[in-house]
C-alpha positions in Angstrom: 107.0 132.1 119.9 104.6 131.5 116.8 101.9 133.0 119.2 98.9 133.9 117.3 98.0 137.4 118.5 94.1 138.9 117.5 92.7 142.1 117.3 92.6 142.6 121.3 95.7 141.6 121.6 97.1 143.6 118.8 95.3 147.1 120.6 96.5 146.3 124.1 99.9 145.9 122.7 99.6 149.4 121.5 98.3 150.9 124.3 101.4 148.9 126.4 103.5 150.6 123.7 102.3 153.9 123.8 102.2 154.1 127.6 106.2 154.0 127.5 106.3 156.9 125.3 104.1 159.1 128.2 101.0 159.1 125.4 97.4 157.8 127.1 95.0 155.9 125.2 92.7 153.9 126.2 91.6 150.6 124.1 89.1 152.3 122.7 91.0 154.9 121.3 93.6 152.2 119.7 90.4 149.9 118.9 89.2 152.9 116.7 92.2 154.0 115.3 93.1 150.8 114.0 89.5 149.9 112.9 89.9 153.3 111.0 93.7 152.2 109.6 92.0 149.3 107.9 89.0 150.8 106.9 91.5 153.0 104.8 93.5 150.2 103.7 90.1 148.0 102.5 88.5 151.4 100.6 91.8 151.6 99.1 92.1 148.0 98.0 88.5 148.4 96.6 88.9 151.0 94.4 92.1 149.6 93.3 94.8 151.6 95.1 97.4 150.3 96.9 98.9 151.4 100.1 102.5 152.0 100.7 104.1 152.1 104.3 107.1 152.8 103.7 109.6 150.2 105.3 106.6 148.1 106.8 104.7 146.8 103.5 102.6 147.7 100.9 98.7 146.2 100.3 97.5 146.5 96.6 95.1 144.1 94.3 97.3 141.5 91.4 95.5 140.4 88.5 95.1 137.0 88.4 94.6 135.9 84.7 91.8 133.1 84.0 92.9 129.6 84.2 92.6 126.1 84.5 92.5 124.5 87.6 91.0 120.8 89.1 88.7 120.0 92.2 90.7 117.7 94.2 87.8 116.6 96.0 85.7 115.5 92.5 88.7 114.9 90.5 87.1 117.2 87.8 88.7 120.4 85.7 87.2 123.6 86.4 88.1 127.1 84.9 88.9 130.0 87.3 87.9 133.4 86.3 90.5 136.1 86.0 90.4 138.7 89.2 92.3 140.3 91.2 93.6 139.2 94.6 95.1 141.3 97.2 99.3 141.2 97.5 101.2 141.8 100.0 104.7 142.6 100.2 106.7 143.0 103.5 108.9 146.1 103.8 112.8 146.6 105.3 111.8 146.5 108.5 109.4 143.3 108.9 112.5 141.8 106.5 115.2 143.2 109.3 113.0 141.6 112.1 112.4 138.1 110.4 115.8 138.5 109.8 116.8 138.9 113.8 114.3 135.8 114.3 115.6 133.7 112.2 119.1 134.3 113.8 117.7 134.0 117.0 116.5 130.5 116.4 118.6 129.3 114.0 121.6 131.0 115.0 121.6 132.4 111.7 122.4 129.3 109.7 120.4 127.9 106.9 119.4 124.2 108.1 118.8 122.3 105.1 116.0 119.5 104.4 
């Protein structure tokens, strides 16, 4: 629980996964596939696009519109420029599984404060 899994981790998963299915990949097939998935995903967000997986989330750019904001650190006012940022918003199925966590841990009741 709340493991922080990497890159690595993320392809040997994969591979793990794939193997139960009879498919054989080596890391450095998934390692270049998924370098590849992003690559998409990145020349998409650059030009704009967004990318839609349907049930798992969908990457795209939001435009931020130019405002105030203050520097903590010098207590002073600053103005941020409008841009764009990159959104992203979970699909059915990453909702279903947080879904299963939380009533996993919780026991699906909402604990308040």
């Amino acid at each position: 629980m709340n493991e922080k899994i990497i890159k690595p981790g993320v392809v040997k998963r994969i591979v793990d996964s794939l193997k139960h299915k009879d498919k054989n990949y080596t890391q450095e097939d998934i390692e270049t596939i998924l370098s590849a998935f992003w690559d998409v995903v990145i020349d998409a967000v650059s030009n704009g696009d967004s990318v839609n997986l349907n049930g798992y989330a969908t990457i795209g750019t939001k435009h931020m519109a130019e405002r105030k904001s203050r520097n903590v650190a010098e207590n002073k006012e600053m103005i941020l420029p409008e841009h764009y940022r990159v959104y992203f918003k979970s699909g059915s199925k990453l909702n279903q599984a947080a879904l299963l966590f939380t009533q996993k841990e919780l026991g699906g009741q909402e604990k308040n404060g």
